[in-house]
Structure formats: structure tokens, C-alpha cells
C-alpha beads as a LAMMPS data file, in Angstrom:
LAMMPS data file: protein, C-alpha beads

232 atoms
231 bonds

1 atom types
1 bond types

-500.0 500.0 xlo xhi
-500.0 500.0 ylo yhi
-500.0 500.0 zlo zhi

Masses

1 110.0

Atoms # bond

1 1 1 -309.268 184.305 -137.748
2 1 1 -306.276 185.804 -139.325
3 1 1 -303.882 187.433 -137.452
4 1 1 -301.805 190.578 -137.516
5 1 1 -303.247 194.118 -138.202
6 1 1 -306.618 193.589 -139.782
7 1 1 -309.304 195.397 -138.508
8 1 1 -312.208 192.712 -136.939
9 1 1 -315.776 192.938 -137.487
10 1 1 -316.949 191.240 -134.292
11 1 1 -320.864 190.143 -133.901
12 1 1 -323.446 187.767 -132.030
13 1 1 -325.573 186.260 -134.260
14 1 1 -328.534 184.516 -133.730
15 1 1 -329.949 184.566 -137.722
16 1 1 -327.416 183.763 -140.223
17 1 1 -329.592 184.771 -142.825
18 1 1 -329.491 188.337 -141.839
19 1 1 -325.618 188.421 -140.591
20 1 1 -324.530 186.440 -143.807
21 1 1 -326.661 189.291 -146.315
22 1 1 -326.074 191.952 -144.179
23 1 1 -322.191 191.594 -142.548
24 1 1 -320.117 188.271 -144.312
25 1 1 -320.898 189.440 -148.033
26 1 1 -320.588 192.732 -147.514
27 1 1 -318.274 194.079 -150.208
28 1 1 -317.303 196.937 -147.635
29 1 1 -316.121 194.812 -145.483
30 1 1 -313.738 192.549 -147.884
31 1 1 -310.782 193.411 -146.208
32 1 1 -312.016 192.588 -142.437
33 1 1 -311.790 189.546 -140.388
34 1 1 -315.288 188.585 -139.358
35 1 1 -315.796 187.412 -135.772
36 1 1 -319.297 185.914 -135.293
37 1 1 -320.434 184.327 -131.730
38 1 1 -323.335 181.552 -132.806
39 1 1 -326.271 182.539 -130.259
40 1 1 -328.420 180.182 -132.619
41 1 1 -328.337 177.078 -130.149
42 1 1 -327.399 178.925 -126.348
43 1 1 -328.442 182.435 -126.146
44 1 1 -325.276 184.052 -124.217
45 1 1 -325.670 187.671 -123.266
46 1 1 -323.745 189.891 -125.652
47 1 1 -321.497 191.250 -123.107
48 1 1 -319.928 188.608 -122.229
49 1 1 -319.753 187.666 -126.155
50 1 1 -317.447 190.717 -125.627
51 1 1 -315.466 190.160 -122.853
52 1 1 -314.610 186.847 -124.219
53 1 1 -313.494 188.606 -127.327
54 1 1 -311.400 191.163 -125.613
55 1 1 -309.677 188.328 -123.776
56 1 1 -309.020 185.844 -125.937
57 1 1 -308.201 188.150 -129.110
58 1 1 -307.004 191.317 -128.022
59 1 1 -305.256 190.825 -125.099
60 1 1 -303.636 188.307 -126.692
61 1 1 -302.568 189.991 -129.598
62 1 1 -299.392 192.059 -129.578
63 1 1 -300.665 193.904 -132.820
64 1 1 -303.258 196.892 -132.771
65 1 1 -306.176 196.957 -134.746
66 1 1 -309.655 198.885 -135.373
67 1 1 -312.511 196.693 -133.402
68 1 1 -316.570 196.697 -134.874
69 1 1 -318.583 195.962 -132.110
70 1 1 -321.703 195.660 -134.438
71 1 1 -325.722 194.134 -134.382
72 1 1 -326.244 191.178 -136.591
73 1 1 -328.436 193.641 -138.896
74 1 1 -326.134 196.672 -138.861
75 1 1 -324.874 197.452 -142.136
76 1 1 -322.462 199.528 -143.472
77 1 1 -322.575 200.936 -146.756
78 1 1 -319.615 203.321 -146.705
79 1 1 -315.654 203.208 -147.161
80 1 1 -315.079 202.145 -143.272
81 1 1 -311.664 201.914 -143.858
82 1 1 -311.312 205.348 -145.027
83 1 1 -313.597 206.355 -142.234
84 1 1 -311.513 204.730 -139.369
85 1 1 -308.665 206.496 -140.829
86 1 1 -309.960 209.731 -139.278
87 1 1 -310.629 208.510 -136.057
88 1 1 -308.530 209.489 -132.855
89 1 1 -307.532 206.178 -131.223
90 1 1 -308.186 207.533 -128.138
91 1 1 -311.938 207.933 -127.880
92 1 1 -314.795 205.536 -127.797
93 1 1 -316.720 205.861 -131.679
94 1 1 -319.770 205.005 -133.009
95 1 1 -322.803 205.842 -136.079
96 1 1 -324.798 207.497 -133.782
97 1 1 -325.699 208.946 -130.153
98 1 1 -327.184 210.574 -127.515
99 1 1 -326.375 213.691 -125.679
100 1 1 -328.293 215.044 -122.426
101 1 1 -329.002 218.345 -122.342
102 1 1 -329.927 220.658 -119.071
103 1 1 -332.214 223.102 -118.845
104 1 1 -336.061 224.004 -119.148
105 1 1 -337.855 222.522 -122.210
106 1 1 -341.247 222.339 -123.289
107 1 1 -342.523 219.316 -125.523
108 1 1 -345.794 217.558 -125.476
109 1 1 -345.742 216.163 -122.078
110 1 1 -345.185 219.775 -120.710
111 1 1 -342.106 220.629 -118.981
112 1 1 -338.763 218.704 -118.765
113 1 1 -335.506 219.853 -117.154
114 1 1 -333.727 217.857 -119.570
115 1 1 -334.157 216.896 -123.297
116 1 1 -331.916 213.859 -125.077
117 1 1 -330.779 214.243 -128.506
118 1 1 -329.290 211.978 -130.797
119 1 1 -326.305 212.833 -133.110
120 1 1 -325.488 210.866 -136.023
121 1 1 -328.216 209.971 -138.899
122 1 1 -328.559 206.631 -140.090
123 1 1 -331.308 204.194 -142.041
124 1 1 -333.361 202.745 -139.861
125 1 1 -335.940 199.397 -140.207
126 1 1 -338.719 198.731 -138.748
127 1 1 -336.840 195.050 -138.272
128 1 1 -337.129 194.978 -142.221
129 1 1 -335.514 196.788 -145.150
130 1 1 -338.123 199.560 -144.992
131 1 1 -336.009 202.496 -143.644
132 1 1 -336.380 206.050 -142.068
133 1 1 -333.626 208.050 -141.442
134 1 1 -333.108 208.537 -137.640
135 1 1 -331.143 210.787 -135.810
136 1 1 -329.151 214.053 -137.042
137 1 1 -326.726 214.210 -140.125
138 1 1 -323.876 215.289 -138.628
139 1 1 -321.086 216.998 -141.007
140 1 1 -318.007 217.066 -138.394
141 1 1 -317.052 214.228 -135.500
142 1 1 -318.920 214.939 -132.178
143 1 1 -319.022 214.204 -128.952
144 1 1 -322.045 212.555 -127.229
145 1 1 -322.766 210.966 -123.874
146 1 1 -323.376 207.371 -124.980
147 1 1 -323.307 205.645 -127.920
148 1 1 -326.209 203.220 -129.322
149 1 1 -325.471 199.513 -129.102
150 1 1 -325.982 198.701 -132.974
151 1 1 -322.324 199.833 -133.369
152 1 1 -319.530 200.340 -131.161
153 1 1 -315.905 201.072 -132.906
154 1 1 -312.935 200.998 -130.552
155 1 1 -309.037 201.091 -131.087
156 1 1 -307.440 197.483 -129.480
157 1 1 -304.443 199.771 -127.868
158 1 1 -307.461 201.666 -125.715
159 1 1 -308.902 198.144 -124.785
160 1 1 -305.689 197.544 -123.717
161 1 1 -304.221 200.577 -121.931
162 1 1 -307.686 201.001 -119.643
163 1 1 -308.462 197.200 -119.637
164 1 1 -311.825 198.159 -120.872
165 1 1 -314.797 195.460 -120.825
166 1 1 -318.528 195.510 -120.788
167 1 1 -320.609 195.291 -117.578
168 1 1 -322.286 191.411 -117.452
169 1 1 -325.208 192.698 -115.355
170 1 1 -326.377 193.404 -118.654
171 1 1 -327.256 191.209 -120.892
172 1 1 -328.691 193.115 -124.375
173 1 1 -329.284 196.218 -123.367
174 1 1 -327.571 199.908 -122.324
175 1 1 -323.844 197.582 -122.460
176 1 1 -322.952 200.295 -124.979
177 1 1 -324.347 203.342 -122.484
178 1 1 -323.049 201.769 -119.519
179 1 1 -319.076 201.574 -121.411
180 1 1 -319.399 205.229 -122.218
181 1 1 -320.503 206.113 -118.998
182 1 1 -317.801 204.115 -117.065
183 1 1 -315.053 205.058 -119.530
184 1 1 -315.119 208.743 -119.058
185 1 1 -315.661 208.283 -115.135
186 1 1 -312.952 206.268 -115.057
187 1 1 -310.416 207.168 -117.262
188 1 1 -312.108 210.397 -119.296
189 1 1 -312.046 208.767 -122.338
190 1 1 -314.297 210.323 -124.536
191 1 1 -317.601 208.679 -126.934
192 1 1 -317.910 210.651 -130.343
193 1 1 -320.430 209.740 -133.370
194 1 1 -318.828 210.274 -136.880
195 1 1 -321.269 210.150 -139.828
196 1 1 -321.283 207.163 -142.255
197 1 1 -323.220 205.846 -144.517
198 1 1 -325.327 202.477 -142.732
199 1 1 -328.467 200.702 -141.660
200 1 1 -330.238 199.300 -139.177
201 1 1 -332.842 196.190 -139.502
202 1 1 -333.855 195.911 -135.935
203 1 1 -335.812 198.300 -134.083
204 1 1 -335.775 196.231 -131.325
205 1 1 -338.709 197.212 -128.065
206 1 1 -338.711 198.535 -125.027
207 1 1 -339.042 195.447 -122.834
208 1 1 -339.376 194.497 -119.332
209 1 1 -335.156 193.954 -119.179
210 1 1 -334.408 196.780 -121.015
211 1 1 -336.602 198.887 -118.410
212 1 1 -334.336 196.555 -115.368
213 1 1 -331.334 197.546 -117.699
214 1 1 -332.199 201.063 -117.027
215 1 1 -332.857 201.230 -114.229
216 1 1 -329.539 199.466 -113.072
217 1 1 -327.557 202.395 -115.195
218 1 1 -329.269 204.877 -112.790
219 1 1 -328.741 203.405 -109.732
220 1 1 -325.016 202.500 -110.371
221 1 1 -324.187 206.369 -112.101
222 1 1 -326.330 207.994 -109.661
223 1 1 -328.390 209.811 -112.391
224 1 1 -331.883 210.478 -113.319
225 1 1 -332.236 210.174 -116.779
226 1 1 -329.600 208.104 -119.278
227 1 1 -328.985 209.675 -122.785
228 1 1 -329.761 206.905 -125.025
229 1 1 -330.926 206.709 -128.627
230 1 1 -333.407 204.139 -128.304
231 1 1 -336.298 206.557 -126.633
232 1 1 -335.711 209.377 -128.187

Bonds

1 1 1 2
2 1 2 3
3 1 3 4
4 1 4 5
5 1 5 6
6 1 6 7
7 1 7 8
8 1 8 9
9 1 9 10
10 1 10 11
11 1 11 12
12 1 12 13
13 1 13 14
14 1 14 15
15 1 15 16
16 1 16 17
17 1 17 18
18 1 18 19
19 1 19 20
20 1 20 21
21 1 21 22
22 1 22 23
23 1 23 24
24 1 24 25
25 1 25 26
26 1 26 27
27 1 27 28
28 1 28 29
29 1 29 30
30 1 30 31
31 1 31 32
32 1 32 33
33 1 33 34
34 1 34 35
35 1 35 36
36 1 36 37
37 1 37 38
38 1 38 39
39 1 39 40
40 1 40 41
41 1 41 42
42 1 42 43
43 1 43 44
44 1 44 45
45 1 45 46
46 1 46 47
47 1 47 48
48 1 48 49
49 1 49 50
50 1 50 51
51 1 51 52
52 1 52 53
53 1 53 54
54 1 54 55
55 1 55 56
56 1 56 57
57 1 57 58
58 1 58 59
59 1 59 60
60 1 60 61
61 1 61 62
62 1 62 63
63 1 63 64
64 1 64 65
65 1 65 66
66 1 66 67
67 1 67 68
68 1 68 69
69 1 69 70
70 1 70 71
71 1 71 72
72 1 72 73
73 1 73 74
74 1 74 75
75 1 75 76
76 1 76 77
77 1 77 78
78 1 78 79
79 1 79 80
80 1 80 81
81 1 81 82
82 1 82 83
83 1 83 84
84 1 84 85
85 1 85 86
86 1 86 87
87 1 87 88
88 1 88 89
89 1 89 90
90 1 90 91
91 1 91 92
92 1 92 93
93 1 93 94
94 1 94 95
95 1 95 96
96 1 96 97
97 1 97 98
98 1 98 99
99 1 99 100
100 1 100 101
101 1 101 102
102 1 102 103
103 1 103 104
104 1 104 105
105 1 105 106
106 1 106 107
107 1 107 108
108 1 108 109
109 1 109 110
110 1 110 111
111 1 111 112
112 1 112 113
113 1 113 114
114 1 114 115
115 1 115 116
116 1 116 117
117 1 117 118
118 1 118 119
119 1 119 120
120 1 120 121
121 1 121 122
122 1 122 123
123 1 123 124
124 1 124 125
125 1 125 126
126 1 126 127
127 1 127 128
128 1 128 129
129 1 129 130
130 1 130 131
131 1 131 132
132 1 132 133
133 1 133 134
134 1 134 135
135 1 135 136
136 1 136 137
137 1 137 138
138 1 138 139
139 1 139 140
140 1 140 141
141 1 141 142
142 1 142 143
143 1 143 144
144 1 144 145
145 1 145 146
146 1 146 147
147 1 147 148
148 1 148 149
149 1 149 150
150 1 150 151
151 1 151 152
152 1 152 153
153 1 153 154
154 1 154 155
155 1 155 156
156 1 156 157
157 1 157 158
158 1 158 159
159 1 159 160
160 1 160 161
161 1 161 162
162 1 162 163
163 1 163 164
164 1 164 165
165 1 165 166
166 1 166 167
167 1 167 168
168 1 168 169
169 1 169 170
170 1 170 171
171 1 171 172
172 1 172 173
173 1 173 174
174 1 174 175
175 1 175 176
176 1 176 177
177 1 177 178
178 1 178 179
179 1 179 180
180 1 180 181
181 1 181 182
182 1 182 183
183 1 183 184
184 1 184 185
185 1 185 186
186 1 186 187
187 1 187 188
188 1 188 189
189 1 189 190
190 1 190 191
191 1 191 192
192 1 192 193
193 1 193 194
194 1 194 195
195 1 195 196
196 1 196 197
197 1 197 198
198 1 198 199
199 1 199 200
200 1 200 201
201 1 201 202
202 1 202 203
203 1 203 204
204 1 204 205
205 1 205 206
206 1 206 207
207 1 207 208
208 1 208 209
209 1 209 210
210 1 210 211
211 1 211 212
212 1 212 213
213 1 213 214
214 1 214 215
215 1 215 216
216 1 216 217
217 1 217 218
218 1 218 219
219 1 219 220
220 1 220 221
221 1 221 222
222 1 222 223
223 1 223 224
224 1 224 225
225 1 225 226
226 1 226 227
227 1 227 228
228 1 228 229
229 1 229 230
230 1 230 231
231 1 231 232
């Protein structure tokens, strides 16, 4: 890895097929350094694929750069570099997220005091190159409650300043909800969705850890119901 202030393109990969098509030929990403943690042989949780990112790269590193938090199979299609040139430094960014709304809705399992929407369109797979848009095109920056995991984009000078990692109770899934939520307890820092061009190969399902992952996020926020884009 190259030092000074490139942006990094950081990633766990556990099919090199995908990451190499996908993420290390993309031409959009030519001018990146490309971090990839091999989960081919030892499959390490994410988060702490993270953590030891944050402290062996930037907290070592005296210069500031843009950090891509990003899935294997995320890929971007779009001028990023233009696109991170708009972003406030300060705030927590991703493609897309989830906001929880209050109030008295009616959908097709009746009544619900709160509805989740997710901000932010992009193309995604049903873990294959056959894409639906999800989500909603957004034309300005927003604010959301959480962010989805398949990309996370966040300033090294915030990592820094707030000392921000991700929570190792969880392994590979809500890490991404769970930093939103802690962030803006802790230090109000703010989770916004700006719309870019991408995809998204993995659908991923709604397993027995993601439903433990769950329920961990409510019992350590106190809350009923998580904003999250992956059951909306």
C-alpha cells in the first residue's frame, strides 16, 4: 500500500473472482489504493477486518484521506473522486439508507406506528449481474438513520478525531447500522446517502445471525425497530 493522500478502497474478500472483476480492475477506481483482507482460507468477521484497518493504517498515518468501506461485489460505476469532492468530512456517507419514520401507517400487514424507508437508488443482483434498481433516486445529499453495509465512505480525520471503530459483537451484519447509531449518540455525527452511480451482486438473506445481530442493536440502543435497508 502506497502511502500519502490517496484515497483507499478497503474490502474483505472471500471470492477473488468477483473482487478482482468487480473492485481491482475497475477503471473508476485507477487512482485508489486497494486494501483487500483474504477471508478465502480463515473467515474473520468483517469488523474486526476494520478495526484492524483503522489501527494499523489510519491511525498510523499522519496524512488524511477518503476511506471505502465496501462489499466484495459492490461496484461503482461513477466518477467517485468527483463525488467525494462534495462530501462534508464531517459526516458518516454512504450509496444508500434507511430512515425511520413515526407515525400511523397502513400497509398490507395492517397498521404500523412506524414505516422504514430507504434513500439512495442503486442496481441491485439477485447475487448475479441481473439487477433491479432498489431504493429512491435521490437528487440532493440526505440524511438517514443508518447506512447499508455494502458501502460505507468515511473521512480518516473523523476516524481519528472520535476514535471511531466497529462493534466486534458483530460479525457480518448491522456493523454499518450499529456505527451510525453509536456515532450520532456519541458524538452527533451525522450518516447521509449521496446518489452515485453503482451495483450490488449480493443480496445476501436474512439468517439466523443476522436476526441475533438485530436483536443485539435493540437491546444495546434501547429501540424497537432498526432502520435498515435490508428488510425494507
Amino acid at each position: 500500500m502506497s502511502s500519502g493522500q490517496k484515497n483507499k478502497i478497503v474490502s474483505v474478500v472471500n471470492d477473488y473472482a468477483i473482487f478482482d472483476k468487480v473492485i481491482k480492475n475497475n477503471e473508476n477506481l485507477t487512482n485508489f489504493d486497494i486494501i483487500d483482507y483474504d477471508n478465502t482460507k480463515e473467515n474473520i468477521a468483517i469488523t474486526k477486518r476494520y478495526n484492524n484497518f483503522i489501527e494499523e493504517t489510519v491511525a498510523q498515518c499522519s496524512d488524511d484521506f477518503w476511506v471505502l468501506l465496501v462489499h466484495q461485489d459492490f461496484g461503482i460505476t461513477d466518477n467517485i473522486n468527483s463525488i467525494l469532492g462534495k462530501l462534508d468530512k464531517k459526516c458518516i456517507w454512504g450509496a444508500i439508507g434507511a430512515v425511520l419514520y413515526h407515525g400511523l401507517f397502513i400497509g398490507k400487514e395492517g397498521f404500523k406506528k412506524s414505516i422504514s424507508l430507504t434513500w439512495g437508488q442503486i442496481e441491485q443482483g439477485n447475487n448475479d449481474f441481473n439487477f433491479k434498481k432498489y431504493g429512491r433516486k435521490i437528487l440532493n445529499q440526505k440524511t438517514v438513520d443508518s447506512l447499508d453495509c455494502c458501502c460505507v465512505i468515511i473521512h480518516s480525520s473523523l476516524i481519528k478525531k472520535y476514535n471511531l471503530h466497529f462493534d466486534e459483537n458483530l460479525s457480518f451484519h448491522m456493523y454499518a447500522e450499529e456505527l451510525c447509531y453509536s456515532a450520532k449518540k456519541q458524538h452527533k455525527i451525522k450518516s447521509k446517502v449521496i446518489q452515485m452511480n453503482c451495483y450490488h451482486l449480493g443480496k445476501g438473506k436474512l439468517d439466523d445471525e443476522f436476526s441475533n445481530s438485530a436483536k443485539y442493536l435493540k437491546e444495546k440502543f434501547k429501540i424497537e425497530r432498526i432502520p435498515s435497508t435490508c428488510w425494507n
